[in-house]
Each structure stands twice: as C-alpha cells, then as structure tokens.
N, C-alpha and C positions, 0 to 999 in steps of 0.2 A: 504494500500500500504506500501510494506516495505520500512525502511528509507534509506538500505545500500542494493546493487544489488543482486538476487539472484545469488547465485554460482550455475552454474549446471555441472556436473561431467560426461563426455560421454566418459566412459570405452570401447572400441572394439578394438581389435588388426587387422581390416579387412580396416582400412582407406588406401583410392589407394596410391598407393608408385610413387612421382614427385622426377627425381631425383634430382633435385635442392634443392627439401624439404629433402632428405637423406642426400646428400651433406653437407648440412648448421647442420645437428642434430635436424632438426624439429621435426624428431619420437621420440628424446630420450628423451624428458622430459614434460611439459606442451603444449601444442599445442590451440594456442590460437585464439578466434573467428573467424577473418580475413584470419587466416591459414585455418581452417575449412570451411570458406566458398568457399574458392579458391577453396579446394578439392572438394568440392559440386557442382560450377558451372563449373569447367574447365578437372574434371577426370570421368573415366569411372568408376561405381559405379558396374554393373553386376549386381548379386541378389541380392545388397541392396541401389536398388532403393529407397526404403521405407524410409531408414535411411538416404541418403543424401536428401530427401526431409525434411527430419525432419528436419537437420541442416536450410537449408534455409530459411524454415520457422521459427526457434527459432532466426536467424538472423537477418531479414528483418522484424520480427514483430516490432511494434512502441513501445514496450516496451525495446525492445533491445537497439533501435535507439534511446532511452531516457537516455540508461545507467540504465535500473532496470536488467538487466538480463546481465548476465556473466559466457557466454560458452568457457568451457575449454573442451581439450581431452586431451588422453593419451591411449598409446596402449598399456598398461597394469596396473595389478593394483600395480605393484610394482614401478611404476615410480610416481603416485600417493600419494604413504604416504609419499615422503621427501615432498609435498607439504601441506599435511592436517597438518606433524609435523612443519611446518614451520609457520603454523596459517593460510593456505588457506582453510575454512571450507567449504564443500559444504553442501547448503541446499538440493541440488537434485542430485540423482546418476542415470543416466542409465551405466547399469551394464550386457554388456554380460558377456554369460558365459564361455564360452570357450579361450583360449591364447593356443596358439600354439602348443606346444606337452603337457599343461595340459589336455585335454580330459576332459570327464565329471567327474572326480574324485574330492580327496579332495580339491586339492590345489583350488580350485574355491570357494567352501565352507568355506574354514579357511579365503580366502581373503575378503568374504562376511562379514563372519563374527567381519574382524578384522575394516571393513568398521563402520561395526555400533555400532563396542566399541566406535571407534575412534571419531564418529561423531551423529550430531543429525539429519543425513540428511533422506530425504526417498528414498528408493531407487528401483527401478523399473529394477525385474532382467528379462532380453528383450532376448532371444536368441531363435531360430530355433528348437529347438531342445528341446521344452520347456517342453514337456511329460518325456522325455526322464528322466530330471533332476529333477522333483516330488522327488524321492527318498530321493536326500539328499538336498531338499529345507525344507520337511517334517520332519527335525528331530527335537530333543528335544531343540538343544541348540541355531537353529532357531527360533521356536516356541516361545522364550522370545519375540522376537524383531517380532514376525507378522505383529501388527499394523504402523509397519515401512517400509514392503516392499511388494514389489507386484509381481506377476509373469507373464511377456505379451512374446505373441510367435512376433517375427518379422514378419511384413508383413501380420499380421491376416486380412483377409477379412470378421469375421463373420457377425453376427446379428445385433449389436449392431449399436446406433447411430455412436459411434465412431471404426476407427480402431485404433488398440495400437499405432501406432505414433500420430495419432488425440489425442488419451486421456493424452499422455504424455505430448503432445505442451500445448493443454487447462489448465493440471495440473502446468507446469510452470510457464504460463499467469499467471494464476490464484493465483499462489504467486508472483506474480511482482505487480502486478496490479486487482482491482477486478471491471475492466470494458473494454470492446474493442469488436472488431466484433471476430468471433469464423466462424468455418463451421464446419455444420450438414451434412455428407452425402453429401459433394460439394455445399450446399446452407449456403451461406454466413448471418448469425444473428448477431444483433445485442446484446451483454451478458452484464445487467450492477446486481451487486450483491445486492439482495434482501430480503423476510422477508422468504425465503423460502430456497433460493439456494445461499451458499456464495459464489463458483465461479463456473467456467464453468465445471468444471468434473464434478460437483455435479449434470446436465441432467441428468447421468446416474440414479437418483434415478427415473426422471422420465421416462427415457427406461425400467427401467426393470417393473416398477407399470403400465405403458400403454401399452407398445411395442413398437416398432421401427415408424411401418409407422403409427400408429393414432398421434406418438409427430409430424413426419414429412406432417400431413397433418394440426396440429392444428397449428403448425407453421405457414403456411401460411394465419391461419384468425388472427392473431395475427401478420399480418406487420411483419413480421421473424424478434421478439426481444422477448428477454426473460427476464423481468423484475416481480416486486411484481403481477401487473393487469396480466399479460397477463398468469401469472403461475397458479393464480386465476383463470382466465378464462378457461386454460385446464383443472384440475381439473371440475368446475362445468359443461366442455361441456358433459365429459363422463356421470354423471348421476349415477354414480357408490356407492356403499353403505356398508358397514361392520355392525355388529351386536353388540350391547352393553351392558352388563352388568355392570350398573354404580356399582350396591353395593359392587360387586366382585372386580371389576375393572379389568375387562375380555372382550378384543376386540376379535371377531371369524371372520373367513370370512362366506358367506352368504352359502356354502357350506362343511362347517365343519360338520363331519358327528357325532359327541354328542352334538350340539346345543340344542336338546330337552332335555337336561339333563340341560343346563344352561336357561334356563329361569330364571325371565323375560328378555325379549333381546329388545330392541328397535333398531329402525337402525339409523348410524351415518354417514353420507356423506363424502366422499375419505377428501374433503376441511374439514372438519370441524374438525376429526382425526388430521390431519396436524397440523390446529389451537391453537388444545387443546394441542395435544401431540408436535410429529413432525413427519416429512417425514419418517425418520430411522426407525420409530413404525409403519408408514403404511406399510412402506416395510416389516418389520417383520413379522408383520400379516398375509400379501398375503402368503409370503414365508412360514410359517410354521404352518398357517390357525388358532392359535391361540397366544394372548401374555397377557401378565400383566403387567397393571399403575402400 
C-alpha cells in the first residue's frame, strides 16, 4: 500500500457543463473529486455512461474514503501541466484523446507525449475512436514509453473479464491498496494480493491463459475470492499441461507443430510452470506456443 495517495489524472474535455460549475471556473483548472462526483451523480452523462460510472466508482471505493486515492480532472491537457509543474505528480493518467477542435492529429500526440517526459505516471489512453488513433499511438517516439501506456476504447463490451472502465478502476485499486472486493463481470470477489497475482488487473493473466467463462465458473467453487489457494486451485482444476525441455530450457505448448524435433519433452502442469517460472512465461508460451528459461 502506498504511503502518500494515488494521484489519478482524468483528462476528457466531455464533463456535462453545470452552470454554477462554469460560473464559479470549475472547468478552468483542476477539478476536484467532490466536483467530479456531483457531475457523476447529479448531470446527464449521454454516451458516456461508462465514464461517469467510473468516477463513482473511483469515488465511493473504501480506498478513496480512506484518502489513498486522489481524483482530479481537467478538461484539457493544457490546464494540466501548470499543475504537474507545480509538483502535482500523477501516478495514473486516463487520457482521452480528443479536445475540441484538436481532432485526431498531432496536438494529442505531443500532449501524450509531453505527459510522460513530464511524469512517471501510467497512462491509459481511453477514447472512442481508438482504431482510429493506432497510427500515431504506433510511432517511434511513442514506442520508448510503451510499457507506460495502454490503449482502451471507451465503453468496450468485449470478451474479457473486464471492460476498460473495470480494468482501469481494478488498476487504480490496485495501487492504493493491494486488497478489497473487485467485480468480475457484475459478481462481486473478494481480491487480496498473492504468490501469484499482485493486484486485481493482474486476473487478466488468468483470462486470457483460461478464458473468460471457465475463470467465471471457477470463481464460484472458490467462495468468489481470489487469493494464493484459491488461484492454486484454478490452475490445478483445469488439468492442463505444456511440454518441457529441461536441458534446452525450452517450454512448447502441447500443440506446437516441431515438438518432435525437441525431444526429450516431459510434461509440466499450467501450476507448476507458474511455480518455477511465473504466470508472464505461461502466458508467453500459450501465446507464441514456444519460449526460453
């Protein structure tokens, strides 16, 4: 648990406009929790539901209500740097992309990227239109700072345990605090950080290594928490196995099509992989059917 609140950074120029809040210059600088939650619960959201659901929930979570978490907005990202240059750092940025007559162009790009000279935060860039912007999220002088940002569409409903406001809420949790309830798909788990998974985003290694609905049925024989035993237990219910060449130190999956070229291969169980290696090697594996210790 951190010792000093997460900062979290919620960039979108689409907060509903109170005229009281115009009035007074609420939109023109820092916009602060309280402020945010009013707009959540008392303004018409339209199509982004999503998003004032997320504030709510980053509000009325028990980490907030503790003082680990400290949601600011701003409806732009130029109102933003007199605050980072003033020594307000954020550890977390959600970062549309779009402000007003920038369109998908550079100026959205230079702001990202001045984001993460500026700061060591991670930053999750959320907009509608998220195909759209591949182009200049894929560039070179992006590409430095990958491991620092993510790209989520607003409002995704796919596959996944989580949708991108899910995974955003869990990922800030998860730097406040590394225990509290979470929800899977609308069922409420219990998350406490384990030998396996440090906080709640990290299910996702086990969505994408199981799928969707076997986590959300093994949930339920596991009392809906996610702890060391019970992460144990999923693994060993599957019964699942990878192929192993200790001398090589060559994991394959069990359908790898030049495995008769690597012999000898013994098999090595999803848990045991995890054990020795870690989770990130088992995913590797599945993903790209072969890797190396």
């Amino acid at each position: 648990m951190k010792s000093s609140p997460v900062n979290v950074f919620l960039l979108d120029d689409e907060f509903p406009i109170i005229e009281d809040f115009r009035k007074n210059g609420i939109y023109n600088g820092a916009i602060n929790s309280e402020n945010l939650y009013h707009l959540a619960i008392n303004s018409e959201w339209n199509h982004l539901l999503d998003l004032q659901q997320l504030i709510k929930d980053v509000v009325t979570s028990q980490a907030c209500k503790e003082g680990l978490i400290n949601l600011v907005g701003f409806t732009s990202p130029l109102l933003a740097f007199p605050e980072i240059e003033k020594g307000l750092q954020p550890d977390v940025v959600i970062y549309d992309w779009e402000y007003f007559n920038s369109g998908l162009g550079p100026d959205s790009k230079n702001w990202l990227l001045e984001i993460l000279n500026k700061t060591n935060a991670f930053v999750f860039v959320y907009s509608k239109r998220r195909d759209e912007i591949l182009q200049f999220v894929n560039s070179k002088e992006l590409n430095v700072f990958a491991p620092r940002f993510q790209l989520f569409l607003k409002s995704s409903k796919d596959h996944s345990l989580f949708t991108s406001e899910e995974f955003i809420l869990q990922y800030i949790l998860g730097c406040a605090s590394n225990s509290g309830k979470i929800k899977l798909q609308g069922i409420e788990v219990e998350f406490t950080a384990n030998d396996y998974l440090a906080k709640a985003s990290d299910i996702l290694y086990l969505d994408r290594i199981f799928g969707r609905n076997y986590i959300l049925e093994e949930i339920k024989k596991v009392d809906f928490s996610i702890n060391t035993a019970s992460v144990e237990k999923i693994f060993n219910d599957s019964n699942e196995f990878l192929l192993f060449n200790e001398a090589k130190g060559i994991l394959i999956t069990t359908t790898y099509p030049l495995k008769d070229s690597l012999s000898p291969l013994t098999e090595i169980k999803f848990i045991d992989v995890v054990k020795k290696f870690s989770i990130s090697k088992l995913e590797e594996t599945l993903e790209r059917g072969i890797s190396f210790i």
